[in-house]
N, C-alpha and C positions, 0 to 999 in steps of 0.2 A: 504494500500500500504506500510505501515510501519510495519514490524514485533517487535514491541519491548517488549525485555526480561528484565524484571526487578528484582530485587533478593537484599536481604536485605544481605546484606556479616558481619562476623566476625572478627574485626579490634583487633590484642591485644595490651592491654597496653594503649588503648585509652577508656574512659568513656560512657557509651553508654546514646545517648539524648533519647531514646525513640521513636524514629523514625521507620518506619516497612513499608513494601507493605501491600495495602490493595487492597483485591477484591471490585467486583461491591457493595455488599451488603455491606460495610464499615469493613466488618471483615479482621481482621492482617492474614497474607497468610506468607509464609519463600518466595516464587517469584509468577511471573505469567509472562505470553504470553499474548499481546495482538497482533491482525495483523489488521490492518484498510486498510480496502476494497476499490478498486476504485470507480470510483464515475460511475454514471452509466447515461450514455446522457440521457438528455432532463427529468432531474429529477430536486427535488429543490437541492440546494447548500448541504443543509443540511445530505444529504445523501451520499455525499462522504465523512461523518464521523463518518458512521457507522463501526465498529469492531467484530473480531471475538475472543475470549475467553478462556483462557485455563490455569488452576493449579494443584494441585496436587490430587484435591477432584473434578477438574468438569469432567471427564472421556471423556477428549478429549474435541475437538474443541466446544463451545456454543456462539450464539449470545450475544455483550455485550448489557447489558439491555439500556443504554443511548447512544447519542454521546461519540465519543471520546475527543471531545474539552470537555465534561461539568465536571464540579466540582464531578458531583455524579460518575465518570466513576472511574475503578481501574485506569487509569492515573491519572487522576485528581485529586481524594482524595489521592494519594500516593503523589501526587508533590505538594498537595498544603500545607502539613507538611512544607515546605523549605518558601511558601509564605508567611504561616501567620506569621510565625514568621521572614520573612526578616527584620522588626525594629527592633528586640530584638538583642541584642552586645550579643550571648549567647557564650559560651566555649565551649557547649557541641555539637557542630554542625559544620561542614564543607561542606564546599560542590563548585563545580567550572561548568562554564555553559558557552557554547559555542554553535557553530551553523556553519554551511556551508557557511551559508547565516549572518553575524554577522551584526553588530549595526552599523553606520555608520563610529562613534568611534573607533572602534576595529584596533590598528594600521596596516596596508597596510604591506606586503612582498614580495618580490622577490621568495620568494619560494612558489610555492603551500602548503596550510595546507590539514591536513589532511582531506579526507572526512570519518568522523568519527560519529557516536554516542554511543561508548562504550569505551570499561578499557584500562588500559597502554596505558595514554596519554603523556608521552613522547615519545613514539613511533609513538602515533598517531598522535600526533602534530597538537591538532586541534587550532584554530580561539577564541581563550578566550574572553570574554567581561566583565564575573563579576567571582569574585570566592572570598571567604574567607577561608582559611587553616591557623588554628593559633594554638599556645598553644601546648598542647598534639598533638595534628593533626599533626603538622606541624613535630614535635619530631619524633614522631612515624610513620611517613609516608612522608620522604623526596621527593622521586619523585612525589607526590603527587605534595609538598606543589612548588619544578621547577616546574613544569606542569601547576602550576595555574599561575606561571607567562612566560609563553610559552617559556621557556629553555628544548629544543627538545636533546634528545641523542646524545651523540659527537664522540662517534669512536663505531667499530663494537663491538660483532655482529648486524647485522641491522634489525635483527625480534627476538623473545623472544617467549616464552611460559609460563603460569604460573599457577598454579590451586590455585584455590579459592572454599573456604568453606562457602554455605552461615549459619548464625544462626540455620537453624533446619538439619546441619551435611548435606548440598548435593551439591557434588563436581562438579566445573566446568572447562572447561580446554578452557584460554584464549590463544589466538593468534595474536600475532600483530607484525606488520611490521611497518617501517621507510621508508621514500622515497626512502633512497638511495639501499634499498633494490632488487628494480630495476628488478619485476618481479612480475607475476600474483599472488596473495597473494594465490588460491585456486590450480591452475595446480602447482604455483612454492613451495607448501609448505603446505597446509593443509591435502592437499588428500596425501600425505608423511608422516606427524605430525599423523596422524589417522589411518594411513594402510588400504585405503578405496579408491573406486572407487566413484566418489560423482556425484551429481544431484545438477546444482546449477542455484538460480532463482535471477536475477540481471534485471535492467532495462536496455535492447538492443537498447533502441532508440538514443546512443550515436555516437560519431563518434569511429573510428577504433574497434569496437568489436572484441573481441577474438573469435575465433570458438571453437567446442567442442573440445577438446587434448585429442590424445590416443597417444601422443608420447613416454609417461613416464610409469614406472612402473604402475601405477591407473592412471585412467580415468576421465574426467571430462568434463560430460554432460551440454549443455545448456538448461534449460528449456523452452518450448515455451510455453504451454500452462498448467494451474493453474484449481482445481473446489476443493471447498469443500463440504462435506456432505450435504445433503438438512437439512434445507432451506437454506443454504448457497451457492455462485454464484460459475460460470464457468467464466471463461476471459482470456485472451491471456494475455503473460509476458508482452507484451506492454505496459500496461496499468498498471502495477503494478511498484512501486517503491521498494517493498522491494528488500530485501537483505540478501540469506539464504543456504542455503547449505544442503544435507541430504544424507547418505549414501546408497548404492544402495543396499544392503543386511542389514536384519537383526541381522546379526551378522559382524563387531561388534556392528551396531546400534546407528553412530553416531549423531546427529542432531545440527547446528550451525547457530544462528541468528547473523551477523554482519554488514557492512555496505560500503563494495567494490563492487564495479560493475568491470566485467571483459571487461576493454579494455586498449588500452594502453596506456592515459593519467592516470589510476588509478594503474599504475605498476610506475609512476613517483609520486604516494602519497601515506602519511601513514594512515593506517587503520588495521581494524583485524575480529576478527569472537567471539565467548563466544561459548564454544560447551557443549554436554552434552551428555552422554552415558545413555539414559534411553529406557527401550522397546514402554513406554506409547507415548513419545515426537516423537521416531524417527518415530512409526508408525501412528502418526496425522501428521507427515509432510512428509510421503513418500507416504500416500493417498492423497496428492496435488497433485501431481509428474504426469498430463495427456498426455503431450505431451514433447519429448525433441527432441533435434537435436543428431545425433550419429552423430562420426567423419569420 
């Protein structure tokens, strides 16, 4: 139900700890997809975390070999780089960690935080709990090192764009918005940002859902219903939490995992999308694409 895109990025002027994405098999990858699947009734627990799989070498969507909670998982062995060494005081490491859902500690606001789990976090203004940004980091990447301590954007513009280059040279083009931006992050600006009429898969069991917009120059479909390749499952967006986007032609072919749901308590938060123009990406996530709602 989570599509997450992970990608090891090119920071300059900062020292590199050695840190990298690793696939299922423990080998260093430059990013990878995973998407963890809903859970499936009257099954054991266990199996709502089960994942689907995808980098630069596996040719499209694969089952991931383990859970996605377990250590041996590409999540798992990439994130537990940050655990094992959370005793170590190192230099050569940064890193800031937040959640929707935060620690009971995490100070209270008047403002909605972001519902967020990607990049320009000052825009996104998420819920921080722990983060360390020091040293070089903190030099070399100021908004970073605001963000780690939730000092959110103070005047306009109120959404941004930015491209990022990960380590093995492959461009992504980030997208994020501010609360005050005050409008659907997908109808009011990406399907614009992209020149693309888009297909987008959000969880609809919220209140005030947006309908599909054909007001605007591009389009922007609701998806209802989800299937991947066999052996991989079919399932209605209901049951899916992700959070994704994908262009309705091949050309230009764009594909964007972020983390806004289209309705209109998520047009009063910040969030954004990580997009990518590749033919391989856009068409394992435009063969999701079973059922949408036209306008």
């Amino acid at each position: 139900m989570l599509p997450l895109f992970l990608l090891a990025v090119a920071l300059p002027h900062v020292a590199g700890g050695g840190i990298s994405c690793y696939d299922d098999a423990g080998q260093p990858v430059d990013w990878f997809l995973a998407y963890k699947l809903p859970w499936p009734r009257r099954s054991p627990p266990a199996e709502g975390m089960r994942y689907m799989y995808q980098d630069a070498r596996s040719g499209g969507w694969v089952p991931g070999h383990t859970l996605m909670n377990s250590t041996q998982s590409a999540v798992g062995r990439t994130l537990l780089q940050l655990y094992q060494g959370a005793n170590r005081r190192t230099e050569d490491t940064a890193y800031v960690l937040y959640n929707d859902q935060p620690p009971k500690n995490v100070p209270s606001s008047t403002s909605p935080r972001g519902h967020t789990k990607g990049t320009q976090l000052r825009f996104d203004d998420p819920a921080v709990f722990d983060a360390r940004v020091q040293g070089a980091f903190a030099q070399a990447l100021p908004d970073l090192h605001l963000a780690s301590k939730m000092q959110h954007v103070r005047e306009p513009p109120w959404n941004r764009s930015a491209a990022l280059t990960s380590l093995g040279g492959r461009r992504f083009l980030s997208l994020a918005k501010f609360r005050l931006f005050q409008d659907d992050l997908y109808s009011g600006w990406v399907a614009q940002a992209l020149s693309s009429d888009l297909y987008v898969q959000f969880w609809p069991n919220s209140r005030g859902v947006l309908p599909s917009n054909c007001s605007g120059p591009y389009r922007v479909y609701n998806i209802e219903e989800l299937g991947f390749p066999a052996p991989g499952p079919d399932f209605p967006a209901t049951v899916d939490h992700s959070k994704w986007c994908v262009s309705t032609e091949s050309t230009p072919g764009w594909a964007c995992v972020g983390d806004m749901n289209r309705n209109l308590e998520e047009e009063q938060r910040g969030g954004g999308t990580l997009c990518q123009q590749d033919p391989a990406i856009w068409k394992s996530y435009y063969a999701l694409v079973q059922k949408y709602s036209k306008c």
